[in-house]
C-alpha positions, 0 to 999 in steps of 0.5 A: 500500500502507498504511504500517506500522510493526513492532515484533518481539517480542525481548526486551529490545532493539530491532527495528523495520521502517518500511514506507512507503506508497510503490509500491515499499514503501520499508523502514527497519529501526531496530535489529536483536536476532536472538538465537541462540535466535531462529536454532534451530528446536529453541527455541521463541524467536520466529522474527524473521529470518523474521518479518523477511524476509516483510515485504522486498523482493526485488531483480531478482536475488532477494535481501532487502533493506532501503532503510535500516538505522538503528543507534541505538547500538551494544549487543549488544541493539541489533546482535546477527545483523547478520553472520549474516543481512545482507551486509557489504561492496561488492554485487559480493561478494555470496556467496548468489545461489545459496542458498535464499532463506530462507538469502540475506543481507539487503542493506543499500542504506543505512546510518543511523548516528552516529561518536559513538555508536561513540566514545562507546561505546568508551570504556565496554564492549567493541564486541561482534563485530556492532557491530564488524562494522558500525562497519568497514562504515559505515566504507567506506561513507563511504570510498566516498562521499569517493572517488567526490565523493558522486556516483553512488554506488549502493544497498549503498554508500549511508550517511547520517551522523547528527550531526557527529564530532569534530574536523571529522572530518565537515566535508567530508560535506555531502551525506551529513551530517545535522545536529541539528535538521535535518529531511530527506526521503530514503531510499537516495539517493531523495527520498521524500513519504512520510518526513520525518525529524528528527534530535534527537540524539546532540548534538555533542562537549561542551567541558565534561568532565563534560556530554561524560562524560554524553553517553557510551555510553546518551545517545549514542543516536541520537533520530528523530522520523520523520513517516510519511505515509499516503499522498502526500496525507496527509502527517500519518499517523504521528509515530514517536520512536525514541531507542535507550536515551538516558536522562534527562540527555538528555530533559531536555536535549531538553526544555530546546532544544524546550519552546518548540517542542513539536512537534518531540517530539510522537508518535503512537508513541513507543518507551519509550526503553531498553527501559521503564527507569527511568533514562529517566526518573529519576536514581534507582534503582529497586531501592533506592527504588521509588515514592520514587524521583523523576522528573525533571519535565523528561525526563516533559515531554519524554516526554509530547507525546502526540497524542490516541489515540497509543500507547507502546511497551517493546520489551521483555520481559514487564513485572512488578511487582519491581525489575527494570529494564529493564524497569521498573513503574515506568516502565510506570506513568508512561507509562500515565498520559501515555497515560490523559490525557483528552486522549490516550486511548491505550494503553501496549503491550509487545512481550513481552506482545503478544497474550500473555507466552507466545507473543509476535508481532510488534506491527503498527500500521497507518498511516492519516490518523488515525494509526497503528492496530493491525488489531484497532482500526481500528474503534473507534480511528476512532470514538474518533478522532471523538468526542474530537477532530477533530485531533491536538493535542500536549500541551505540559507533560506 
């Protein structure tokens, strides 16, 4: 089967399923915004649970599941449905094998998330009752695996942890710990050829005061860039950069640690951080000074390692010209211009726009060996391919 890569339409927030190329059609989920409009069939809201669970697996007693679960951080937009539409808590407690499908909780087999993001975050607002629910999960997930030395543990009880707590408070999760700048290939405690994923943030506790104070809630986040390949012999399909809502102090961080090895930031798709905010991009706001606002040359480099004919994508509600952020004009005309390179000739999409502001679907990019398509563009993306060059190249100072 092809490997795709889904981005649901919900509004400001994030919601995006990776299938993988794989017999068994491997899924990561990254993030998760099920609003309560989504959930009443009285509202006209986008169906997403739905959308959703037509594109899972069933296990061999019929229910849904996801191989893995991303969490970049833990705000409402982020987080929202997770009680209501996913089982939390060993399988063998599984309460809906008796219920419809459409009513059945969906199986989390692994979770992918970061304890920074969680002490960084409360320390700023309050955890919503999901985020809660979730942090309590991951929680005993990593409880099961100490007890249990990180052998044998099975699918609904699996985590990996993304970047290092405090304190040596993850010194002794070796096998379930995945460091910054550390690259790995698995998903539910398989070892996969059809995934390669680098983790990229959030960075380590700060011994500086105010370099930990910016590293808090937003730039906490945690940043993948996952290689998706199209098949078991095309490995370079897809270059996917997910990064949550980090802002710019990170980006510029980032490009600081990588603009000598720009590869590792390079994209096919790249999901315009927080929603297509400005502060993603600048230190300014853009209510108060719009245009005049300056970007900071070091988080657009970091932005802007495009692969020709890549796409970048706000998961976000309709874009328009006013001072609202997210989303943002502003950073929509940035990243237009990244893409409207000579040597990139890509696309800017919003999910909230696609096909239409009044009826969005979810935006659905096929992955082949020329990189990720959406269906309507398969023909003229592969002519375009071949006509600006036979390889995708990054491009190394935005």
């Amino acid at each position: 089967m092809a490997a795709k890569v889904t981005f649901f339409p919900v509004g400001n927030g994030d919601m995006t399923l990776v299938t993988l190329a794989d017999v068994e059609g491997t899924t990561l989920l990254i993030d998760l915004h099920i609003r309560a409009a989504a959930d009443d069939p009285e509202d006209d809201t986008r169906d997403v649970a739905k959308d959703l669970r037509e594109r899972l697996n069933k296990d061999d007693k019929g229910r849904p599941y996801v191989d893995a679960f991303l969490l970049s951080h833990p705000d409402k937009d982020h987080c929202t449905g997770l009680a209501t539409h996913f089982h939390l808590g060993a399988l063998a407690d599984y309460p809906d094998d008796n219920k419809a499908y459409a009513d059945k909780k969906i199986v989390i087999r692994e979770i992918w998330s970061s304890p920074l993001v969680y002490r960084r975050a409360s320390k700023t607002h309050t955890l919503t009752v999901d985020a809660k629910a979730f942090n309590t999960e991951a929680k005993r997930r990593v409880q099961v695996n100490r007890d249990k030395g990180f052998k044998g543990v099975e699918a609904g009880d699996r985590i990996l942890v993304m970047g290092e707590d405090e304190n040596g408070k993850t010194d002794d999760l070796g096998p379930i710990l995945i460091k910054v700048d550390q690259e790995f290939a698995r998903i539910n405690g398989q070892a996969t050829d059809f995934l390669t994923a680098r983790l990229l943030a959030p960075f380590p506790k700060q011994e500086d005061a105010a370099e930990e104070d910016l590293l808090s809630k937003n730039n906490s986040s945690v940043i993948l860039n996952l290689q998706i390949a199209a098949s078991k012999t095309e490995k370079d399909g897809c270059k996917f950069l997910t990064a949550g809502d980090a802002e710019v102090g990170i980006w510029e961080r980032l490009w600081a640690r990588n603009k000598g090895k720009a590869a590792v930031l390079e994209y096919d798709l790249l999901q315009a951080p927080h929603h297509c905010s400005w502060h993603s991009l600048s230190y300014d706001s853009w209510s108060q000074k719009r245009e005049k606002g300056e970007v900071s040359t070091d988080a657009r480099s970091a932005l802007s390692q495009a692969r020709s004919g890549a796409f970048i994508v706000a998961s976000s509600g309709e874009i328009k010209d006013d001072d609202c952020d997210p989303p943002c004009i502003g950073a929509k005309r940035e990243y237009q211009k990244i893409v409207s390179k000579e040597t990139v000739k890509g696309q800017f999409l919003c999910t909230g726009e696609y096909p239409n502001s009044k009826s969005p679907e979810p935006l659905e990019f096929s992955v082949t060996g020329e990189g990720p398509q959406k269906p309507q563009d398969k023909e003229s993306s592969k002519k375009a391919a071949s006509i600006i060059t036979p390889t995708r190249t990054p491009q190394p100072h935005g």
